[in-house]
C-alpha positions as CSV (number, residue, x, y, z in Angstrom):
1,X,150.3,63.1,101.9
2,X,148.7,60.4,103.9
3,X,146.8,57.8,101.8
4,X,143.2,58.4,103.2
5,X,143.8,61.8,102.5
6,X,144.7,61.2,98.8
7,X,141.5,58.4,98.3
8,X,139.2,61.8,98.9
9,X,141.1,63.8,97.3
10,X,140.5,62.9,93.3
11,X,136.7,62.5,93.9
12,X,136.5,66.1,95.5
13,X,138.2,67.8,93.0
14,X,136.1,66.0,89.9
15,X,133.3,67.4,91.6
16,X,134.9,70.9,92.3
17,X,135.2,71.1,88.6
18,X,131.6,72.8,88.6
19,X,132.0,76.6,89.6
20,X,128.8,76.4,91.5
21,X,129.6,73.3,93.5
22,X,133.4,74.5,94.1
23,X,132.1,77.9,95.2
24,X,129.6,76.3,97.7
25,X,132.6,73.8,98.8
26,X,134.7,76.8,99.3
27,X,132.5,78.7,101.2
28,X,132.2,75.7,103.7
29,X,135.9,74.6,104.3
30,X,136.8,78.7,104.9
31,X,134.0,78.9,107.8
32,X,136.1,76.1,109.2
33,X,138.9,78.0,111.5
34,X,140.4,74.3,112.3
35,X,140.8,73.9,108.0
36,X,141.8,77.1,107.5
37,X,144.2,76.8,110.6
38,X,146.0,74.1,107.8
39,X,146.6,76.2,105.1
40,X,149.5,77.0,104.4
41,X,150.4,80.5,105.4
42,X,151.1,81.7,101.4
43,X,147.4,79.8,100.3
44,X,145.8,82.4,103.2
45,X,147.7,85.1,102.2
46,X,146.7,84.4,97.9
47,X,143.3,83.5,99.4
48,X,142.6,87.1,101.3
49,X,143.9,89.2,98.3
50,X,141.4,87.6,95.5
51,X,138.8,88.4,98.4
52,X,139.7,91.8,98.8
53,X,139.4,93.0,94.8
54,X,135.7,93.0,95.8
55,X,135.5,96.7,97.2
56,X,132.6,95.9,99.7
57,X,134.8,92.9,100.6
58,X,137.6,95.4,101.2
59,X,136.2,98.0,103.2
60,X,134.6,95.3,105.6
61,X,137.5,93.7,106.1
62,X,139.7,96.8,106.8
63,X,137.2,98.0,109.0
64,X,137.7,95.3,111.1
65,X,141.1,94.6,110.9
66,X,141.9,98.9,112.1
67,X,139.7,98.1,115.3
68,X,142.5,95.8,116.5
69,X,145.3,97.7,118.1
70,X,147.5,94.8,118.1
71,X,147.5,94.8,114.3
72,X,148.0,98.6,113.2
73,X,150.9,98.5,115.5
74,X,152.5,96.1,112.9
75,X,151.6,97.7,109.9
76,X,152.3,100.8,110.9
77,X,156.1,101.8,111.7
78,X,157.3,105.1,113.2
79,X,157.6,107.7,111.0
80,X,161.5,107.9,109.0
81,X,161.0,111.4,107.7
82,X,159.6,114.1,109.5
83,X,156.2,114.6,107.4
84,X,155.3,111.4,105.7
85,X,153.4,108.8,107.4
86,X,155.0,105.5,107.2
87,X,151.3,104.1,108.3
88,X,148.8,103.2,105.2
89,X,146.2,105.0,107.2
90,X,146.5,108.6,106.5
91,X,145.7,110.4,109.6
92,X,146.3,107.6,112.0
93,X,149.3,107.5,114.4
94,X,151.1,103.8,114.6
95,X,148.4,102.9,117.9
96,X,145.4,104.1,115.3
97,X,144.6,107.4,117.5
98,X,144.5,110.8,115.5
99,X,147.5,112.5,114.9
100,X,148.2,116.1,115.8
101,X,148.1,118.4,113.0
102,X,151.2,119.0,111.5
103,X,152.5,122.6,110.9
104,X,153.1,123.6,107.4
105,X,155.6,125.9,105.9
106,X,153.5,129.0,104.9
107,X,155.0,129.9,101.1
108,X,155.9,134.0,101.6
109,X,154.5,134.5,98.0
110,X,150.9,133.8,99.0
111,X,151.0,134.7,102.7
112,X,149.3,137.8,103.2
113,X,149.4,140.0,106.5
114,X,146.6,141.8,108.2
């Protein structure tokens, strides 16, 4: 750590020690994309999961995130076995389109004819 960076340091982190003021700190740095850019990538990570226990937080977020093609294709893989989606999104092929319906085994104890 460079020594300018350490002489701020110890005077922003006495002052962080208030909630409020570390909250409102917070706040700032993260609208910041060139300090967020160096985080490391595990402080992002810890960071976007403490965000995400809000629920509204959550559902914003994930909304966002399925509108980008780029990333469902990461998250979700092909399927492995025929009938169990390998994507979190139930319902959603690995490129976020609809899947077709999947025929299911009709039990011959149940089925009745007409």
């Amino acid at each position: 750590m460079n020594r300018r960076v350490h002489q701020y340091q110890t005077p922003i982190h006495t002052l962080a020690k208030d909630e409020a003021v570390a909250a409102v700190v917070t706040g700032d740095l993260l609208r910041r994309p060139t300090v967020v850019a160096q985080l490391r990538a595990e402080d992002r990570v810890s960071a976007v999961h403490t965000l995400v226990e809000d629920e509204k937080v959550a559902a914003s977020v994930t909304g966002d995130l399925l509108k980008r093609p780029t990333f469902v294709a990461q998250v979700c893989q092909p399927e492995k076995t025929p009938g169990q989606h390998a994507c979190p999104v139930a319902g959603r092929s690995p490129i976020g389109q609809p899947r077709e319906p999947q025929q299911t085994a009709t039990d011959p104890y149940t089925a009745r004819s007409t």
